[in-house]
N, C-alpha and C positions, 0 to 999 in steps of 0.2 A: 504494500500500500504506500503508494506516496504521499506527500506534502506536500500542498500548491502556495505557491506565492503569485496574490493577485495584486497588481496595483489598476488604475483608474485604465492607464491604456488596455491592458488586457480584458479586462473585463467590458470596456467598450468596443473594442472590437471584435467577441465573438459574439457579443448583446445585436452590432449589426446586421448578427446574420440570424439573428433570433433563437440564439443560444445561451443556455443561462451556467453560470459555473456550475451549478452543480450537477447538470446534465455531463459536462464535459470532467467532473472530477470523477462520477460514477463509471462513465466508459473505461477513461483510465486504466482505473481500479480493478473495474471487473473486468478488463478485457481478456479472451482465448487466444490461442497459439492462432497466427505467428504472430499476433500484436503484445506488446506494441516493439515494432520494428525500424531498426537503425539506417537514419539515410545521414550517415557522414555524422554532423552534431545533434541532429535533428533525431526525435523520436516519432514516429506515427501511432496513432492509432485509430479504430474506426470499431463500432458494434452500437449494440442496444443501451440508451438510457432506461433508466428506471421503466419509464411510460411506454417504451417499447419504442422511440423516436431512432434510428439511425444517424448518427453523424459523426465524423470523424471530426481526429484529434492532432495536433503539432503542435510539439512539445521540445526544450530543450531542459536539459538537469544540473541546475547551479552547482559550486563548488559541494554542500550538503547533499549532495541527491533531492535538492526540494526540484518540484516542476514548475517551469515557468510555461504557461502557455502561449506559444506566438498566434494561432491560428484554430479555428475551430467551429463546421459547417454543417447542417444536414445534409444527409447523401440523398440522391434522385433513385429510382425505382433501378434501374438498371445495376449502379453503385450497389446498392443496395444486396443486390441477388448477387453480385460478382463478391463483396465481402462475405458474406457471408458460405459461398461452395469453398470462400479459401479458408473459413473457419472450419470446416469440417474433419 
């Protein structure tokens, strides 16, 4: 389980996408193999919030392992079915 560190940018920019932290702390958290997966600095992740919503996750992890999150979207129908066969 991580640690998120929110400040006003983060949380407004994934509020743009009509994403609330704690949707995108839940995926996180609970995400299955292969998430969440390493692209260089970056983490990804992508699965079900709580309410059953879809959307991924970009992340990078402070010097503590806390998560700062850069970016954070719902996935579209197709996304969606394509995450999830890689979840299986």
């Amino acid at each position: 389980m991580y640690a998120f560190r929110w400040i006003e940018w983060n949380e407004e920019k994934v509020a743009r996408h009509g994403v609330a932290p704690e949707e995108v702390e839940y995926v996180v958290n609970h995400a299955r193999r292969p998430f969440p997966e390493e692209h260089g600095e970056k983490l990804f992740a992508a699965g079900p919030t709580a309410a059953g919503r879809w959307i991924q996750v970009v992340f990078i992890l402070d010097d503590d392992e806390t998560a700062f999150v850069l970016h954070a979207r719902p996935l579209n129908e197709s996304e969606r079915l394509r995450y999830r066969k890689r979840m299986r």
